[in-house]
C-alpha positions in Angstrom: 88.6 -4.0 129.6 85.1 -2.9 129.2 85.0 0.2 131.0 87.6 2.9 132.0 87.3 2.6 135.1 87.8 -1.6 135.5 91.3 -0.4 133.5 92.5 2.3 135.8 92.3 0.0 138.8 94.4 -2.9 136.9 96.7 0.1 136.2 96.3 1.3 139.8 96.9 -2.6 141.0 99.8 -3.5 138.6 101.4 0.2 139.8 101.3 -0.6 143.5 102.7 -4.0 142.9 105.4 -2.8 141.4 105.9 -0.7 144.1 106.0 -3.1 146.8 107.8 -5.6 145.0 110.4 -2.9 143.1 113.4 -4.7 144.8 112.5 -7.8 142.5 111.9 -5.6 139.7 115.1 -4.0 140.1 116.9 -7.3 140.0 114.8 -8.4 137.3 115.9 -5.8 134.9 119.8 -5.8 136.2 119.6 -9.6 136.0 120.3 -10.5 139.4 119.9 -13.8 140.8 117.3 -13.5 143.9 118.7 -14.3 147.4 115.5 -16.2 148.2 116.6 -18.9 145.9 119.5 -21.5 147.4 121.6 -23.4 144.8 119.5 -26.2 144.3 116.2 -24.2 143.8 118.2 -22.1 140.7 119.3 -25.2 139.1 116.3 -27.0 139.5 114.5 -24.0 137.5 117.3 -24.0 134.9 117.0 -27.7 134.2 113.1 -28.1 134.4 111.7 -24.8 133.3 112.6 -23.7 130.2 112.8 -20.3 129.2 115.0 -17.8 127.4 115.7 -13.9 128.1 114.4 -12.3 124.8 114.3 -8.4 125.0 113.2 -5.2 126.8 109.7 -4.1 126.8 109.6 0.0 126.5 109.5 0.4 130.2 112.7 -1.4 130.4 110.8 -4.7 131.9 112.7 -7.9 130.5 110.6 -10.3 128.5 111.2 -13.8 129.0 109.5 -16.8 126.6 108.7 -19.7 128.3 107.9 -22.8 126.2 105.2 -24.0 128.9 104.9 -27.4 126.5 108.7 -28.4 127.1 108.8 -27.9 131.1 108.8 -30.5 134.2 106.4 -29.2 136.3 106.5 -32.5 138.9 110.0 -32.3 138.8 110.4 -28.6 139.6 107.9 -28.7 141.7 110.2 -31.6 143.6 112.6 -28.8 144.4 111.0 -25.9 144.3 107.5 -24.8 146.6 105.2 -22.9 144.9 105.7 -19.5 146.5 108.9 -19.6 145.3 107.8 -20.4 142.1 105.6 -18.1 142.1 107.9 -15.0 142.9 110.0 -16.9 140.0 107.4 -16.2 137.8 106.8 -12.7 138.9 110.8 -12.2 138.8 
């Protein structure tokens, strides 16, 4: 950032996000599976969209890698809207 105060309101923002979305952060860090998602929507992400639990940050958020070069976007995208997707990607 190039000032302080353009970083304290990402912080501020990223804080408040977190707050209003803490029920998918909580299930992000147990590893729950989201009840938004059917059946169909999960698998579709499993086979199309690759990625791999990896660790814990220091705040206890779960770090994922995704290898964006090895993923079906169409096809997920087939099965999957992009809201969902993107609360996927924020899960």
């Amino acid at each position: 950032f190039k000032d302080t105060a353009t970083a304290a309101h990402a912080a501020k923002a990223a804080l408040a996000w977190r707050k209003e979305n803490s029920s998918l952060v909580e299930a992000a860090v147990a590893r729950q599976v989201l009840s938004d998602f059917s059946e169909k929507e999960l698998k579709a992400i499993e086979l199309f969209f690759v990625a791999a639990f990896q660790n814990f940050t220091v705040f206890g958020d779960p770090i994922f890698i995704c290898r964006l070069s090895a993923y079906n976007m169409k096809a997920l995208m087939d099965y999957v809207t992009e809201e969902k997707l993107e609360l996927w990607f924020n899960f």
